[in-house]
C-alpha positions as CSV (number, residue, x, y, z in Angstrom):
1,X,190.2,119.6,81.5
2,X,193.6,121.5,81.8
3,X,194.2,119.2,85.1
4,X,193.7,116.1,83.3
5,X,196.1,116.9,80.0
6,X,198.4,118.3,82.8
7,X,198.2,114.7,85.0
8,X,198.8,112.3,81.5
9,X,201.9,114.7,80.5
10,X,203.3,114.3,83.9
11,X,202.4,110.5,83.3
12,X,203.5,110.2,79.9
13,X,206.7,111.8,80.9
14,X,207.3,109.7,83.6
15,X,206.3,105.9,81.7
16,X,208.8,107.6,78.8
17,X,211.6,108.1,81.0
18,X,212.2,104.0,82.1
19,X,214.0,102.9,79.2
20,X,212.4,100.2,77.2
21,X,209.5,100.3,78.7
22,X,207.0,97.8,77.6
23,X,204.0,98.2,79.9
24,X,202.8,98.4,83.4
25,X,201.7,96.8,86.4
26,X,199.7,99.0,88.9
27,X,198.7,98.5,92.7
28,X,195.8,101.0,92.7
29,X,194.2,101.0,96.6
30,X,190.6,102.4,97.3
31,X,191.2,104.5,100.1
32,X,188.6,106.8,102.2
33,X,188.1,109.8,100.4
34,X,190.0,112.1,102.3
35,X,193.2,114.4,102.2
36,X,194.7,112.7,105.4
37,X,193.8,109.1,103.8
38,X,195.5,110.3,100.5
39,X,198.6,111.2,102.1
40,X,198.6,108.3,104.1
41,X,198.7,105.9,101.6
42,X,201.4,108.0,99.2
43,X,203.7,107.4,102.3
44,X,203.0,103.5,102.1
45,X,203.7,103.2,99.0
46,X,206.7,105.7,99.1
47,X,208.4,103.6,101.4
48,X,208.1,100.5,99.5
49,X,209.5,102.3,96.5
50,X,212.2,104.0,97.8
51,X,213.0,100.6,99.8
52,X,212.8,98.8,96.3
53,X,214.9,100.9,94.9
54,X,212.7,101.9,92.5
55,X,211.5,105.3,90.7
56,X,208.5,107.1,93.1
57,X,205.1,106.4,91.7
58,X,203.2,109.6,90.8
59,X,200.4,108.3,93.0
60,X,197.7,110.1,91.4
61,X,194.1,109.5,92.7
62,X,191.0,109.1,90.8
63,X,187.6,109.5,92.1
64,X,185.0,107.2,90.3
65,X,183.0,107.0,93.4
66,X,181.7,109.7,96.1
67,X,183.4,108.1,99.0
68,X,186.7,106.4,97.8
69,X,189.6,107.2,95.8
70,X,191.3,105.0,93.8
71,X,195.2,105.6,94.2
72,X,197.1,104.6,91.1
73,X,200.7,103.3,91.7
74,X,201.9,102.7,88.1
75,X,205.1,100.1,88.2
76,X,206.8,100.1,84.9
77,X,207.6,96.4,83.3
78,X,210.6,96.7,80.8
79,X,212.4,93.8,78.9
80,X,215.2,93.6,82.0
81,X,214.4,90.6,84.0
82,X,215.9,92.4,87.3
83,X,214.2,94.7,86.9
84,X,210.8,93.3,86.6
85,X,212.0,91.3,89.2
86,X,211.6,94.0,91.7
87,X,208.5,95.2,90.4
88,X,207.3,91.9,90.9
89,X,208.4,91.7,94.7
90,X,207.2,95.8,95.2
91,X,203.5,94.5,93.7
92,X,202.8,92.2,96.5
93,X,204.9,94.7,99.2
94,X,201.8,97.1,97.8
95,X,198.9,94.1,98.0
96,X,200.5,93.3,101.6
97,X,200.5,97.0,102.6
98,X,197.1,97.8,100.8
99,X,195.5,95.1,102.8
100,X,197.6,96.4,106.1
101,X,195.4,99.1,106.2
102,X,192.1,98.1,105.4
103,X,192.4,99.1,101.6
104,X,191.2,96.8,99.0
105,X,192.8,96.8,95.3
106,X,191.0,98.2,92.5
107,X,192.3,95.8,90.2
108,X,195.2,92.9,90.5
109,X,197.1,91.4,87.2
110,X,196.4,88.2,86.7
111,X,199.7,87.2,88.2
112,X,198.8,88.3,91.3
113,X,194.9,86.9,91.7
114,X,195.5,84.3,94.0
115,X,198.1,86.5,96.5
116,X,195.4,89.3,96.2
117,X,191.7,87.4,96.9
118,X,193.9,85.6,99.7
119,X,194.4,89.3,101.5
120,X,190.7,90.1,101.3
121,X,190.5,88.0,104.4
122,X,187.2,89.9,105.7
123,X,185.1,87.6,108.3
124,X,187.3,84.7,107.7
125,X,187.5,85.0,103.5
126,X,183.8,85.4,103.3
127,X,184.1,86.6,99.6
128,X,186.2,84.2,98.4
129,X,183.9,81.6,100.2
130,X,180.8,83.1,98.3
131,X,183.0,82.9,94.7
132,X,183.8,79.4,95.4
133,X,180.3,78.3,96.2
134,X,179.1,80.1,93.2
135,X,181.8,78.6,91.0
136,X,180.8,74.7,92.4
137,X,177.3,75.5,91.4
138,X,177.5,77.0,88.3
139,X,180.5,75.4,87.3
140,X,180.8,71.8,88.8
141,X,183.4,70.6,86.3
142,X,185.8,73.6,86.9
143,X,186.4,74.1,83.5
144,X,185.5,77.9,82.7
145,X,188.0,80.3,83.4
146,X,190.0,77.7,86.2
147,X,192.0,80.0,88.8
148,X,190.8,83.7,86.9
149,X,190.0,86.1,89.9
150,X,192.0,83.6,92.5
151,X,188.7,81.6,92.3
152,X,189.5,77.7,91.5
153,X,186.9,75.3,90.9
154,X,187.2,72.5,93.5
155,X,189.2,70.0,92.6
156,X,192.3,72.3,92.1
157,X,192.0,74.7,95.4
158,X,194.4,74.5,97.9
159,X,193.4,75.0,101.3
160,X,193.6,78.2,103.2
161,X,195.6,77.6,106.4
């Protein structure tokens, strides 16, 4: 218990410290659950920070599974446009470099659905060819939740090249 309330003070300290702060996005890789896999991917994602120009991400991992971590890269949003601007741009640098090394995303913002499902690229997209055969069947019309998840009913996909 005293790890955890010491991780969210490090945490809260660190979201408090960007001025203005008005949320987050976060780029949170499962990786193998492993020490050299850890440190692997805190040098990934290092280097797209420090390339960014943006504050290092605590990089914390979370274990909700016995073989995977889940490596939380927290990207503060404020109310300065260049500066979400470059958050924007690191995201998909840490989608890109997630899917570089065989690491899928936790999660993805809904921004970013479309750029993340087109990375998990697996046997030729096989999952996002399951999602879209499930969505023409159960949802010929394309009208319930069009686009969420990167999966668009039919008459609004654009094709995969």
């Amino acid at each position: 218990m005293k790890r955890l309330a010491f991780i969210s003070a490090v945490f809260l300290t660190a979201t408090l410290s960007i001025a203005q702060t008005t949320g987050h996005l976060d780029a949170s890789p499962i990786v193998p659950i492993s020490g050299e896999a850890l440190l692997k991917a805190q040098r990934v994602f290092n280097r797209i920070f420090l390339e960014a120009g943006l504050p290092q991400s605590l990089g914390f991992a979370f274990n909700y599974h016995w073989r995977t971590f889940i490596v939380f890269q927290g990207m503060q949003v404020s109310t300065n446009k260049a500066h979400n601007a470059k958050i924007r741009a690191a995201y998909e640098k840490c989608a890109q470099a997630a899917a570089d090394n065989g690491w899928g995303l936790y999660r993805a913002h809904a921004a970013f659905h479309d750029k993340v499902m087109s990375l998990s690229s697996f046997n030729d997209h096989a999952l996002m060819r399951l999602n879209e055969m499930l969505k023409d069947a159960l949802d010929p019309k394309g009208i319930l939740s069009a686009g969420r998840y990167g999966i668009w009913p039919r008459h609004l996909r654009r094709s995969r090249v």
